[in-house]
C-alpha positions in Angstrom: 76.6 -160.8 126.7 75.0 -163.4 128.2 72.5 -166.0 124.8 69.3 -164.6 126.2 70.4 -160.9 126.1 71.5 -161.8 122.3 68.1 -163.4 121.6 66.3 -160.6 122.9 68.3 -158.1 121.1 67.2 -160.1 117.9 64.1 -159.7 118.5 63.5 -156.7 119.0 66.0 -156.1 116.3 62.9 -158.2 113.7 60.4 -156.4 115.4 61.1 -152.9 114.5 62.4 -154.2 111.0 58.6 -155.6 110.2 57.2 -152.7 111.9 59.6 -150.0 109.3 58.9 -152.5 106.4 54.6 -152.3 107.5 55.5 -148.5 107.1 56.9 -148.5 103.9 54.5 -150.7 102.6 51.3 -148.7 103.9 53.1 -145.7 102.4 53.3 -147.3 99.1 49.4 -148.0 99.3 48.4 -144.6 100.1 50.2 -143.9 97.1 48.9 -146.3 94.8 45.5 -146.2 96.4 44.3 -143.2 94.2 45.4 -144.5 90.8 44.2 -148.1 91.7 40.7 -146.2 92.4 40.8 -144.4 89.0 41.8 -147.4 87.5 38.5 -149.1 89.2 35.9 -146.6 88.7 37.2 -145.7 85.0 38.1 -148.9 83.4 37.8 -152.5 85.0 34.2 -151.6 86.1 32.5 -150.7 83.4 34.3 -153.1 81.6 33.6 -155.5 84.2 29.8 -154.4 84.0 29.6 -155.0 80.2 31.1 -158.7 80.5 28.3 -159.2 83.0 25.7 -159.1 80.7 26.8 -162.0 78.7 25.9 -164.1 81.6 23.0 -162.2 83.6 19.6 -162.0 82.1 17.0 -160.7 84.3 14.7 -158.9 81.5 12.2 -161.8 81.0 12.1 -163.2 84.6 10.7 -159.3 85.7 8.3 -158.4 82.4 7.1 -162.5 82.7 7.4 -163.2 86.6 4.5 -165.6 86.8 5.3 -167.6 83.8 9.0 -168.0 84.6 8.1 -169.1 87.9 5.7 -172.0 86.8 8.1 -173.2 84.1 11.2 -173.7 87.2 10.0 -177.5 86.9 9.2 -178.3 83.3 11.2 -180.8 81.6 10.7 -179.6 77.8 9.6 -183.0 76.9 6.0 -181.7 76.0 3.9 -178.6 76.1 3.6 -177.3 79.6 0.7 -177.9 82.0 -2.7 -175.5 82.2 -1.4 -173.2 84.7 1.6 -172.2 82.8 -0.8 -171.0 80.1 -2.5 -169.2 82.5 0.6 -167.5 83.8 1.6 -166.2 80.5 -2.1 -164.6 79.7 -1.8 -162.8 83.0 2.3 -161.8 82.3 1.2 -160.7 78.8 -1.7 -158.7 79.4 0.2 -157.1 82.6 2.9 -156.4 80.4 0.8 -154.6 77.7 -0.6 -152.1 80.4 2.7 -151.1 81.5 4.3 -150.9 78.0 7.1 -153.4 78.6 6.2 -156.5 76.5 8.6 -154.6 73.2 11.9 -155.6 75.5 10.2 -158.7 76.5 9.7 -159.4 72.3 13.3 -158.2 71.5 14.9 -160.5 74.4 12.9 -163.6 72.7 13.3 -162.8 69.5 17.0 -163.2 69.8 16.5 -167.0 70.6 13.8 -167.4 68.2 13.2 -165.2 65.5 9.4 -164.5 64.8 9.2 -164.7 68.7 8.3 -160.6 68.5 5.9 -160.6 65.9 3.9 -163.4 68.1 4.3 -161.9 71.3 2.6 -158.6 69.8 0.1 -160.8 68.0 -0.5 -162.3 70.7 -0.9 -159.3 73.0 -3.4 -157.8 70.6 -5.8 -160.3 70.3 -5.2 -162.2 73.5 -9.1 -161.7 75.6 -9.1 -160.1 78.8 -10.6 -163.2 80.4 -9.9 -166.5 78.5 -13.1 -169.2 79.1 -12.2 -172.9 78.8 -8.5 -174.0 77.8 -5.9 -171.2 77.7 -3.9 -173.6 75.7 -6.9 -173.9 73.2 -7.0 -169.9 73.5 -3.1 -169.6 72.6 -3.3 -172.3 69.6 -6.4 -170.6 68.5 -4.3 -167.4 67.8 -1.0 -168.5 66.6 0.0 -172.0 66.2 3.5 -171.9 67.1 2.1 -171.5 70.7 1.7 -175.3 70.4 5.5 -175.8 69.8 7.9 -176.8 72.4 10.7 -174.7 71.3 8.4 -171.7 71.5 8.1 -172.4 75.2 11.4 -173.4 75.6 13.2 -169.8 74.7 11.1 -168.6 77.4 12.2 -171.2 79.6 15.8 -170.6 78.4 15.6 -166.6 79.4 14.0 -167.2 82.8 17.7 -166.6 84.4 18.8 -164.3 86.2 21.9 -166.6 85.0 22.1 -167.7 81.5 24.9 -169.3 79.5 22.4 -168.0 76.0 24.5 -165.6 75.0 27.9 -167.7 75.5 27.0 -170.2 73.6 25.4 -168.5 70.7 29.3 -167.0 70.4 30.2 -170.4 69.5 27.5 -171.5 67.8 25.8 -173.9 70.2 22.3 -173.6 71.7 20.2 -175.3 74.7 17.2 -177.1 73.1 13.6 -177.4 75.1 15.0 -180.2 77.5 18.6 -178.4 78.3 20.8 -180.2 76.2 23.7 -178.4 74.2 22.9 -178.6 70.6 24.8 -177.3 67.3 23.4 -174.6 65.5 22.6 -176.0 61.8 25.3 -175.6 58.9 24.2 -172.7 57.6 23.8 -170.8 61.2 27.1 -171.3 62.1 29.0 -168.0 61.9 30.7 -166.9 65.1 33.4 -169.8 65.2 34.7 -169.3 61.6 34.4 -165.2 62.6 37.0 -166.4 65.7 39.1 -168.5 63.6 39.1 -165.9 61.1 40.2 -162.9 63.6 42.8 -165.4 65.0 44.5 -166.2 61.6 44.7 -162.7 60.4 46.0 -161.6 64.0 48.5 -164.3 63.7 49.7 -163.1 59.8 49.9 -159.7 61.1 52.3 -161.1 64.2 54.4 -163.0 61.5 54.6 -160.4 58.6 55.4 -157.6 61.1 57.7 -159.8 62.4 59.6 -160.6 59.1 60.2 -157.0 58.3 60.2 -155.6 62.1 63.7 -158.1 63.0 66.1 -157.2 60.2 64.6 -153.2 60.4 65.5 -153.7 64.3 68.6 -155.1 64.0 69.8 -152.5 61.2 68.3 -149.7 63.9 70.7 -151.7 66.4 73.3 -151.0 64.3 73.6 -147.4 64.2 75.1 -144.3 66.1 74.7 -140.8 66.7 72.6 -138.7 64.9 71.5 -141.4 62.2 70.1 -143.5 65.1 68.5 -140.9 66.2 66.6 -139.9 63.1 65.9 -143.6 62.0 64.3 -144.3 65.6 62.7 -141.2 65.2 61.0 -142.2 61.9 60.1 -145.6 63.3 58.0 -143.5 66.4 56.5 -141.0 63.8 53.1 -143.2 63.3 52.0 -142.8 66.7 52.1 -139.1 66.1 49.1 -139.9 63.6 45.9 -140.7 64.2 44.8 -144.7 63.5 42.3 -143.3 61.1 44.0 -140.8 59.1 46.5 -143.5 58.2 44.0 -146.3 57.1 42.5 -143.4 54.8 45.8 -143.6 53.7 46.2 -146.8 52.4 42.5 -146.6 50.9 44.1 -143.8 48.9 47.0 -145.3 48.1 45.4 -148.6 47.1 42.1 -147.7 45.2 42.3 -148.4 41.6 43.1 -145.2 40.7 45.5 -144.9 43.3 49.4 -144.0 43.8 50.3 -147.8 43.6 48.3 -148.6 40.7 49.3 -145.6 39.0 53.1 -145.9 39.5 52.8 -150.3 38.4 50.7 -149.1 35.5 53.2 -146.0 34.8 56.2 -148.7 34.5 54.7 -151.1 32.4 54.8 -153.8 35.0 50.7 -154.4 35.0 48.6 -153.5 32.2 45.5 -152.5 34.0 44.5 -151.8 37.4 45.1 -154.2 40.0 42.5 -154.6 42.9 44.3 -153.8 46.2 41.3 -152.4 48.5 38.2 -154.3 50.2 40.0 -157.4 50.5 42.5 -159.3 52.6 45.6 -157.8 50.8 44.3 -154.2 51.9 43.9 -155.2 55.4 47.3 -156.9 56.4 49.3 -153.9 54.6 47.1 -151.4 56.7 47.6 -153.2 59.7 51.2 -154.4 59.4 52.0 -150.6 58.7 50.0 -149.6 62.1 51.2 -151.7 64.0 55.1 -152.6 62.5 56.6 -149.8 65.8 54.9 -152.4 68.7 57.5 -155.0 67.2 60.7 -152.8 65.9 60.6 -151.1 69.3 61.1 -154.6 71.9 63.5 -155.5 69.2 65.5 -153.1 69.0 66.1 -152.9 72.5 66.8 -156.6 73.4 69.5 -156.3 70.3 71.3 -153.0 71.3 71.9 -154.6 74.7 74.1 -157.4 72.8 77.2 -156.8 72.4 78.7 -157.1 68.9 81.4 -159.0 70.4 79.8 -161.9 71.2 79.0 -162.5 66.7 83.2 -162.2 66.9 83.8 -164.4 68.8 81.8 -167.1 67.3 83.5 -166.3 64.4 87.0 -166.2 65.7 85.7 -170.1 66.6 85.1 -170.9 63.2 81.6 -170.5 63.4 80.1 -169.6 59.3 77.8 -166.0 59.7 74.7 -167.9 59.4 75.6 -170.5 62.1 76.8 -167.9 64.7 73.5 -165.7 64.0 71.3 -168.5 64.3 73.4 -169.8 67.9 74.6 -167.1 69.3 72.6 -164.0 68.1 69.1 -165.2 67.7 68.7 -166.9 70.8 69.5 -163.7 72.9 66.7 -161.7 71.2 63.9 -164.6 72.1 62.8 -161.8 75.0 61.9 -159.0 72.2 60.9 -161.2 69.7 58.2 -162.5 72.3 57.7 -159.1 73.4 56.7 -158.1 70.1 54.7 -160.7 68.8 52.6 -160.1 72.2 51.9 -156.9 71.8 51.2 -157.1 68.0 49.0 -160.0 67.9 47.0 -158.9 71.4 46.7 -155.6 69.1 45.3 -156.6 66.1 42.8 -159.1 68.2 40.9 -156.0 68.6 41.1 -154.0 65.5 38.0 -152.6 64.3 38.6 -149.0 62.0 41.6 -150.7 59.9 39.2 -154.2 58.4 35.9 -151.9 58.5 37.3 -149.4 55.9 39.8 -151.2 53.8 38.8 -154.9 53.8 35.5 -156.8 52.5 32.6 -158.3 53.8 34.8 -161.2 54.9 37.6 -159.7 56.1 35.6 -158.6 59.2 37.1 -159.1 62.7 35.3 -160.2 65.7 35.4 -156.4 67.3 33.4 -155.6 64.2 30.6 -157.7 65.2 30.8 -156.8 68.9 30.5 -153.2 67.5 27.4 -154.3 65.6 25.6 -155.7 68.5 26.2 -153.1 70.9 25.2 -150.2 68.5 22.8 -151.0 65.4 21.1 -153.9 67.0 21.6 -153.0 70.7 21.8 -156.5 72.1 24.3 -155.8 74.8 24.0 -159.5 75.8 25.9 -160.7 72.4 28.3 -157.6 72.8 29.2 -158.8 75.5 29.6 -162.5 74.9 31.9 -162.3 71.8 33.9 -159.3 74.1 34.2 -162.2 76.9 35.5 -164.7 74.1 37.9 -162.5 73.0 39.1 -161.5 76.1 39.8 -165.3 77.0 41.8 -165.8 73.7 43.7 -163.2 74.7 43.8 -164.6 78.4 44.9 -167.9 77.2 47.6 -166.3 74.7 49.0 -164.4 77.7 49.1 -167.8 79.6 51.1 -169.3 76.9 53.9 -166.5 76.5 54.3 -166.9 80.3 55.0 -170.3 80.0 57.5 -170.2 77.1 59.3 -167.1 77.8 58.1 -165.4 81.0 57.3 -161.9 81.8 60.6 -161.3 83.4 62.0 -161.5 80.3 60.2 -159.0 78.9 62.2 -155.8 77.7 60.5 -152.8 76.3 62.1 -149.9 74.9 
């Protein structure tokens, strides 16, 4: 067989292995295809279209189009010019005829508060043809017309892109002239709100933690039919609902509950102890919900090790602590990751458990996205403290990559 024979063989050889490996792929697709459409339709786009809203604010630029327009080149440094004024008689009175100046009010009011009350003030009283100075006219009916952070909400919710809603999640705001300004002291809210979901998130992690590697290991442990029933009572929670078992805990917690009854019944306390609506009350509830996401990765990165590695080290002299914390440890990194991801991710975005058995300050950041999207309907903030909890969790994701990598992951 003469070399250009061979290399033509090969050749053809590639070709029909890319053409059989194009087949399997586009079979895999068609596959796929239908679930990756449910996937689209069903979850990441209305998810997708809530997150938009943090960042897309059209309301004001289409109830107020003249005024917005006129206000593209105002600097903020002092009250706009004649024709702006103008604008915002003719956007007003246009707005009253065709009943949309309420969501105009609402959308302002987040930015300023009083802004509705003047805008329907306003609206009332405001002449159907102004003679002389429509900034005389305006001043004349409320005098907060004259300030420049009255215009400058409007200017600020001209969009149709707006970082608003953003950075009221973090407690910042855009003054009159643009700049990025702290809220005052006793505004700022959302930031401590974070910090506060993030610690109790992260004491969750480490407390299930604690209890979830030595109940793993002892799971590891076992054989037959006591395996069996010991896994089986680890998986028994997810048989229950989330909120049956946090009524639970109120019950068992409550000061004339089971717990204080039994301390109180042994002499150990000598009058109720207060257990429920606090912090206490909200990492038992949660720990006990969420205690299987962590046993489970556990336990199976630790059955996979055999028990004669632990012999070894000790046939080598190594002391029981020493050989656990060299030998033993280390090869269960991959579930202890495991778990703390899926635990801490978790109880980011608990809402039921804090809202019935912890306090006015034990509140999470879902609680508050709740809030905003149903009793106060401003999608906007919903959607911004959504879009700052999805980038913790983001960033959290990033950070497991790094230090232990995905393909290290072992679930049960």
């Amino acid at each position: 067989m003469t070399t250009a024979t061979a290399i033509a063989r090969d050749r053809g050889l590639a070709r029909g292995l890319a053409r059989t490996e194009r087949k399997v792929k586009l079979r895999a697709l068609a596959l796929t295809l239908p679930l990756l459409v449910f996937l689209l339709l069903t979850f990441v786009g209305p998810i997708g279209a809530l997150l938009t809203k943090s960042f897309v604010d059209t309301d004001i630029r289409r109830i107020f189009p003249r005024v917005t327009a006129a206000l593209q080149d105002w600097d903020g440094k002092a009250l706009p010019p004649e024709p702006v004024w103008v604008a915002l008689a003719d956007d007003i009175r246009t707005a009253r005829a065709e009943g949309t100046l309420a969501s105009a009010a609402t959308r302002l009011n987040y930015d300023v508060t009083g802004y509705r009350s003047l805008l329907f003030s306003t609206g009332r009283r405001l002449p159907d043809a102004i003679e002389g100075s429509a900034r005389e006219a305006f001043v004349a009916i409320d005098p907060k017309w004259g300030e420049i952070e009255t215009w400058g909400a409007i200017k600020r919710a001209s969009g149709p892109v707006t970082d608003f809603f953003l950075l009221a999640a973090v407690d910042l705001k855009r003054d009159a002239t643009g700049h990025i300004a702290q809220e005052p002291d006793d505004e700022v809210v959302f930031r401590m709100i974070l910090g506060r979901t993030l610690w109790i998130a992260g004491m969750v992690t480490l407390v299930s933690l604690l209890v979830g590697y030595p109940t793993a290991w002892y799971l590891s442990r076992q054989s037959g039919t006591r395996a069996a029933i010991l896994l089986f009572l680890v998986l028994l929670p997810f048989w229950t609902s989330l909120l049956v078992r946090t009524v639970a805990w109120v019950v068992l917690l409550q000061r004339e509950g089971v717990v204080n009854g039994a301390l109180l019944h042994a002499g150990l306390i000598h009058e109720p102890l207060k257990m429920i609506f606090n912090r206490f009350a909200v990492y038992v509830a949660m720990v006990h919900v969420l205690l299987p996401f962590m046993i489970l990765p556990l336990y199976s990165v630790m059955k996979a090790i055999p028990a004669s590695y632990l012999r070894a080290a000790a046939s080598l002299g190594a002391p029981p602590f020493l050989a656990w914390l060299r030998v033993y440890l280390p090869q269960t990194l991959p579930g202890i990751g495991a778990g703390c991801l899926m635990v801490f991710i978790q109880a980011l975005g608990f809402y039921v458990t804090p809202a019935l058995v912890g306090g006015a300050d034990d509140q999470m950041t879902p609680y508050f996205i709740a809030f905003y999207a149903s009793k106060t309907i401003n999608w906007g903030m919903a959607a911004a403290l959504a879009l700052i909890l999805l980038a913790a969790t983001m960033a959290l994701y990033a950070v497991y990559q790094r230090l232990v990598g995905f393909d290290r992951m072992r679930l049960a």
